[in-house]
N, C-alpha and C positions, 0 to 999 in steps of 0.2 A: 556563819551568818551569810545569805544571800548578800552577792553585791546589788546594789541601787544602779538599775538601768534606766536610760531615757533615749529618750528618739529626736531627733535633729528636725526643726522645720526650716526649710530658705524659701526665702521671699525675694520671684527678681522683679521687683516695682520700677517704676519709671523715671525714679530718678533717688533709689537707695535700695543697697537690699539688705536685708533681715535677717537672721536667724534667731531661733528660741531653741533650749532644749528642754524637752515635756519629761518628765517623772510616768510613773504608769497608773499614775491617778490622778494625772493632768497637771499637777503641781510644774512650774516653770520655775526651774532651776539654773538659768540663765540666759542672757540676750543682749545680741551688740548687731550693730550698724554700720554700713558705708556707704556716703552719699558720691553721688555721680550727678552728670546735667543731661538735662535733656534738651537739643542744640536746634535750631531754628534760623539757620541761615537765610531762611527767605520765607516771605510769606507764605500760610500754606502749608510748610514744610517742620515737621516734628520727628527730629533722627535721633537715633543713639547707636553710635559704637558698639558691638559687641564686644570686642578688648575692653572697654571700661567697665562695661558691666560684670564681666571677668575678674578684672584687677579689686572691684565694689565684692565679686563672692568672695575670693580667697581672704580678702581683711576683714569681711565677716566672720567667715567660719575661725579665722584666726585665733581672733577677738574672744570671741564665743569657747572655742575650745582652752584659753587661757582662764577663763570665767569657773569653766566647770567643777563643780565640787569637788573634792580629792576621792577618789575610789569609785565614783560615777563610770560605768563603762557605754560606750554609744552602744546601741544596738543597730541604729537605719539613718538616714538622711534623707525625707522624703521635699520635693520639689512644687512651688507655688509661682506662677507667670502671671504676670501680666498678660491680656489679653489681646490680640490681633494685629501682633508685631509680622515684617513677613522680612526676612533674611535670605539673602543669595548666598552660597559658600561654594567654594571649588573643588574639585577633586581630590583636595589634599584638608577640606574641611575647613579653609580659612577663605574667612566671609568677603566679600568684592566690593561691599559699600557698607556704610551705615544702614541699618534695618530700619524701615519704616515703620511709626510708631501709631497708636490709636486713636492720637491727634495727628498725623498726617492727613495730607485733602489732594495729594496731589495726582491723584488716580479717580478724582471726580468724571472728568472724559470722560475715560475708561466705563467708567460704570453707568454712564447715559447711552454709551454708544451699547455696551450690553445688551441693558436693558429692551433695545430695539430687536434684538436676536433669537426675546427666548420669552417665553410665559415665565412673567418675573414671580406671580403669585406661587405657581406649583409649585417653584424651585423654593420659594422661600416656606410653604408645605412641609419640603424633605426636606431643607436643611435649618429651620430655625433660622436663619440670618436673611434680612430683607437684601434685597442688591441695591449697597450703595457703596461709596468708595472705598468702607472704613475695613470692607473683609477684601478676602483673598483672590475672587476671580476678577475685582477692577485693581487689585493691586499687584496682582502677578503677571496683568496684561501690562500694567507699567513696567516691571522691569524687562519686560521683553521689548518695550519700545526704547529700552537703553542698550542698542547692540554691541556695545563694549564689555558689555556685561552680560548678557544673555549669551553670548558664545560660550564664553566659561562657564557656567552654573553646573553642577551635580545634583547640588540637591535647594531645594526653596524650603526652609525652614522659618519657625518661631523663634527669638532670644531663646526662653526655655529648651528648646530642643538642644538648640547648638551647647546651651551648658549643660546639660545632660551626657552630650555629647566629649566635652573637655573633662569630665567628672570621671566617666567610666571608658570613655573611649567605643561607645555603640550608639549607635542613631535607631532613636524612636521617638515616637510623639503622642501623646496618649491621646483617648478620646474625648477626654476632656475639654482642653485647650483650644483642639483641632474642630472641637462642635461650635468653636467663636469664627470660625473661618468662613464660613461657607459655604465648604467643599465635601463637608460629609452627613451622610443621612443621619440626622441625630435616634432614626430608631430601629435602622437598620446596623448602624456601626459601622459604616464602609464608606468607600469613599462614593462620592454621588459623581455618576457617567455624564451629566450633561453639564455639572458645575466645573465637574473637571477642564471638558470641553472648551466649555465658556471661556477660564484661567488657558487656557493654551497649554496642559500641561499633562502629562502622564504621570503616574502613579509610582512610577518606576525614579520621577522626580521628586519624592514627598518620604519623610522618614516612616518607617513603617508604624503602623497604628497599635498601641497598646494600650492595655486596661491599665487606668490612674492608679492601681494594687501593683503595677507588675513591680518586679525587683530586674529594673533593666542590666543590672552589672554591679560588679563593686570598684568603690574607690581605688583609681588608679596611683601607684607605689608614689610617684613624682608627684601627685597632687595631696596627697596625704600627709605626707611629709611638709608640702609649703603650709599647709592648714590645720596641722597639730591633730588630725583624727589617723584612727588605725589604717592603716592600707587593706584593700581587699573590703570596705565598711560596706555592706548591702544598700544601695540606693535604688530608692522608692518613683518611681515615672510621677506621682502625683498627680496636680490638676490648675486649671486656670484660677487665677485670682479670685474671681466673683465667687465661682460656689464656696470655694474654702473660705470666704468670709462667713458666709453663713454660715459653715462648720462651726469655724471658729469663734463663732458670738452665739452658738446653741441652738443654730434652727437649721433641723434636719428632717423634720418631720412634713408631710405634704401640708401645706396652709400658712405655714410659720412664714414671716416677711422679715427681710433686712435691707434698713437703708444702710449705704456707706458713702460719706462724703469724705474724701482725702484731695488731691489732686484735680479729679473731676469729681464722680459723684455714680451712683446707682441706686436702683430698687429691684430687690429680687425677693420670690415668691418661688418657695421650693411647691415641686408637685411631682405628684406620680406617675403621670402621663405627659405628653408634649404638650403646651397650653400656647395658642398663636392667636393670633389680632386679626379679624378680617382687614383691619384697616393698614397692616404690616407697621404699626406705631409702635411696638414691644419686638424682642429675641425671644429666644429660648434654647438655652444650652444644657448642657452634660453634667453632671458632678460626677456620677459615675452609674454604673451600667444601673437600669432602672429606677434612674433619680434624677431626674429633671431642675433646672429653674429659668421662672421665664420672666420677664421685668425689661427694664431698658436705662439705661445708660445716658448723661450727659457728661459733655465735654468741659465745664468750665462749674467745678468746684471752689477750692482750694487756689487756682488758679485765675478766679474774678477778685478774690482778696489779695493775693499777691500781685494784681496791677494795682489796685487801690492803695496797698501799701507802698509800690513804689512810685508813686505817680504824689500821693498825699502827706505818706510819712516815711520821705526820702529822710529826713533831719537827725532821724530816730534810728539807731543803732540795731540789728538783729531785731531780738525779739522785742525791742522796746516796742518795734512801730506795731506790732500788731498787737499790742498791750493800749496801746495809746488808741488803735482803730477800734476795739469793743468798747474800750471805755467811753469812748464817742457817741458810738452806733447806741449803747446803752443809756445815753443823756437825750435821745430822741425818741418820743414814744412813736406805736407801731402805727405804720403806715409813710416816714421818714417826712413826715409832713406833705405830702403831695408828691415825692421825688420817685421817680421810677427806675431800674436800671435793669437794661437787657442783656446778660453778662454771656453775648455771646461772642466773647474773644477770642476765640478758636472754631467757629460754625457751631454746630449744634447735631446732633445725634436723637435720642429720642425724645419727645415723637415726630418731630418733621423731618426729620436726617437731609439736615440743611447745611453744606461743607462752607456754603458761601455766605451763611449770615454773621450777620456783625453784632457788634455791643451796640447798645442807645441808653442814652440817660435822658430823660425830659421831667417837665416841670419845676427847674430849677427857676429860683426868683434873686431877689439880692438880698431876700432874708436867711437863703440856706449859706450852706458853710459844708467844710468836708466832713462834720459827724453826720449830716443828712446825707450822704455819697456812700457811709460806711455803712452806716443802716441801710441803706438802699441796697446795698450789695448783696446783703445779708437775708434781706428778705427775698431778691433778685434769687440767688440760688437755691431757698426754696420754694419760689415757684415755678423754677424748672424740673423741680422735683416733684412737687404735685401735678404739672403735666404728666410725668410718666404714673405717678399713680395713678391720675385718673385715667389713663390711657390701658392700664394692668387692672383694672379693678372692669373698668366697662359692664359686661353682662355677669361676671363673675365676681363681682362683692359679695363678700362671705357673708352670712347670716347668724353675724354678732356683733356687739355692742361696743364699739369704742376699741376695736381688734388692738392686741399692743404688738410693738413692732420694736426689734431691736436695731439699734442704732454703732454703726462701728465710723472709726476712720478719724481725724483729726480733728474733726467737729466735735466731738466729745469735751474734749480740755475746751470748751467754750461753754458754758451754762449758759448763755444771752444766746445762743445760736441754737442752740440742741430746743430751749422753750420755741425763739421764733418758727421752728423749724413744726415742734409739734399744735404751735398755736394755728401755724397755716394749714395743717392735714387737718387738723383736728382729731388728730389719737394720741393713745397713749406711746409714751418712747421708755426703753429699757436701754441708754448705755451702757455699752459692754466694758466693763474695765481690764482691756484686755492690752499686752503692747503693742499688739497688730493682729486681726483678726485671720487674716489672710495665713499669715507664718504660721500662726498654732493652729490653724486650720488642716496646713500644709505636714505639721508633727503627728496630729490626731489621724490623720490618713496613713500615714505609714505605720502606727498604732497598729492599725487597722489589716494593714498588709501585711504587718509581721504578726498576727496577730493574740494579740495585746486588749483586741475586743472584738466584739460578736456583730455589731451594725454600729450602721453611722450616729444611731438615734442612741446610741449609749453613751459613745463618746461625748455626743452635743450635750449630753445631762449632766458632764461635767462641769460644765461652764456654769459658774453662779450668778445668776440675775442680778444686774444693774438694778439700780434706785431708779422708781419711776417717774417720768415728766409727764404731769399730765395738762392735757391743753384748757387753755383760756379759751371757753365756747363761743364770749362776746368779740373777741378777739379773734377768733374762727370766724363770726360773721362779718367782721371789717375785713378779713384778710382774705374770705369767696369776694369780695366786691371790688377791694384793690386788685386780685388776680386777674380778674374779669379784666380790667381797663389795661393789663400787663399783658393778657393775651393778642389785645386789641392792637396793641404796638407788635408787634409779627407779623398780623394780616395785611398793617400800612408797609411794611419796610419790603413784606415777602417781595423776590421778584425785582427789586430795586438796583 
């Protein structure tokens, strides 16, 4: 009898990573976790250790390989990043500071003074990424303004990279990950001559570029051993976060949409060609070679609830308090009575890629209470969500009826949030009941590499459709009128 094979997905998220192991019919056969922090010394300032994120893979994969069925053998370990980390490491490969992460702002400068340097439009043409502080050429201008560290550097890496790196012992960085940067032509595959430029930096300082298929090395004897897989395991380059979630939740196909609200938040819209904003309000990144997605990104998801919770429901133990916060937000009907909240605690990314704006609450009276704050929050981050849709839809709204849109990320276990969420688009939402979209995103890709399947659009058919939410229309009309008066609070503060 054949033995039962499966493929490894890791997820290195922003403050835990993941692993799942996938069966070859998508079946998930196991999956375990280890959380880390993401440290904020100063305002502004959003870092993480690469050793912790380290210490967070090995007690995954640990975990994970303790899990696995008896007689199960690994086939691959394929690789999922977080997006537009930027890592200094030295000659001997160990990192000089904390990586800055995709909420850092502290390379805003940088990226005004750029901007003065170069036709910001073209650049943002070839590389899919507008020039602002959150990619690589104002952020690798920063660490060159830290000459204590700029002497030493080898190589300017991603987290991903660098564990790819401790994984197999070989420096690469796929095209995936690298099309959130920048620095590379997302339709040419290489690196872009004048973004380079821009970043101050040579090619010769960037790990070399590979297809998110490649099989960069296999698991190194000493790391396989600490993490219970075979030594010698074929590991997969993989790809950035965002597309493997759309892997991972079944949209592979050009048109298909996935929001993800975990931490911060997105909207991507896979396509088959580069798809860009005259207005530079959206990206557009890689999944892999002739697969596109383009959408944009805010900074305060997951992250506008977690001040609320601890600002509101400090009293309240772990999960109590955010049990305590829907049930809240839930005793308020829509629109939180008048209460508005601008949940920008960390700046803002799309569509004004504002590093310097702040959160605002207004229209509180001495009739509200913190369930009007919770609501507010709630609804607060999906209209920063439907800014980027409206901002991704512009001249290219599809022509059909009520498009449904799959839903991943943390927002899911919330049924009051996933409705507000689709009451404010006004479409239909397909929850993915998935552990992490991103992870088994990052399995089904190496699937793919080893392969285990013929295109990305087979594997996505694996994934079984969520139960659908469908929006409250009248409710859609209260909630264009409240977004309206929520935009209005931007144009007063912009600039401020």
């Amino acid at each position: 009898m054949p033995e039962e094979t499966c493929v490894i997905g890791l997820d290195l998220g922003t403050t835990n990573s993941k692993a799942v192991a996938l069966d070859a019919g998508g079946k998930q056969l196991a999956s375990a976790s280890s959380d880390y922090h993401l440290h904020s010394p100063h305002s502004g300032w959003a870092e993480q250790p690469a050793g912790e994120v380290w210490q967070g893979v090995q007690a995954a994969l640990k975990a994970l390989a303790g899990k696995l069925p008896k007689g199960v053998q690994v086939s691959g370990l394929s690789l999922s990043g977080a997006m537009h980390s930027s890592l200094p490491v030295d000659g001997r490969g160990e990192p000089l500071a904390p990586a800055l992460t995709w909420a850092d702002q502290r390379a805003a400068p940088q990226a005004e003074a750029l901007r003065k340097r170069c036709d910001a439009s073209a650049l943002y043409q070839r590389t899919g990424c507008p020039l602002v502080s959150i990619y690589h050429p104002a952020k690798l201008r920063w660490w060159q303004d830290q000459p204590e560290i700029a002497r030493k550097v080898q190589y300017y890496t991603l987290i991903k990279d660098w564990i790819l790196y401790r994984l197999t012992g070989a420096w690469a960085t796929d095209y995936s990950i690298t099309s959130a940067t920048g620095l590379l032509d997302i339709r040419r595959l290489e690196w872009d001559a004048e973004a380079l430029d821009l970043a101050g930096v040579k090619a010769a300082q960037l790990p070399a570029l590979v297809s998110p298929r490649k099989r960069v090395g296999g698991l190194l004897p000493q790391v396989a051993q600490a993490c219970g897989l075979p030594p010698g395991l074929p590991v997969i380059a993989g790809a950035g976060d965002g597309g493997l979630a759309n892997l991972g939740s079944g949209a592979a196909a050009p048109g298909q949409s996935v929001i993800t609200v975990g931490t911060s938040g997105a909207v991507r819209r896979v396509v088959d060609r580069p798809l860009l904003d005259p207005q530079q309000r959206t990206w557009c990144y890689l999944l892999s070679e002739q697969r596109w997605f383009a959408g944009g990104a805010i900074n305060n998801g997951g992250l506008a609830l977690q001040w609320v919770r601890e600002r509101f429901y400090s009293e309240l133990p772990g999960e109590d308090g955010y049990t305590r916060l829907f049930a809240d937000a839930a005793s308020v009907p829509a629109g939180a009575g008048g209460v508005l909240l601008v949940p920008y605690f960390s700046g803002e990314r799309s569509p004004h890629w504002d590093a310097q704006a702040r959160a605002l609450v207004v229209g509180l009276g001495l009739e509200h209470g913190r369930a009007h704050i919770a609501r507010a929050a709630l609804e607060g981050v999906a209209f920063c969500l439907a800014d980027v849709w409206d901002a991704l839809e512009g001249e290219n709204r599809p022509e059909v009826e009520s498009p449904l849109v799959h839903l991943t990320g943390g927002i899911t276990r919330s049924p009051l949030w996933v409705q507000i969420l689709a009451d404010v688009l006004g479409v239909r939402l397909a929850p993915v009941e998935a552990a992490d979209a991103s992870v088994v995103g990052a399995a089904m890709l190496g699937q793919w590499a080893l392969g285990q399947a013929n295109s990305l659009e087979e594997l996505a058919q694996r994934v079984p459709p969520g139960p659908l939410v469908e929006p409250d229309m009248q409710k859609h009309a209260q909630y264009v009128q409240e977004h309206h008066r929520w935009q209005g609070l931007y144009q007063m503060i912009r600039g401020s």
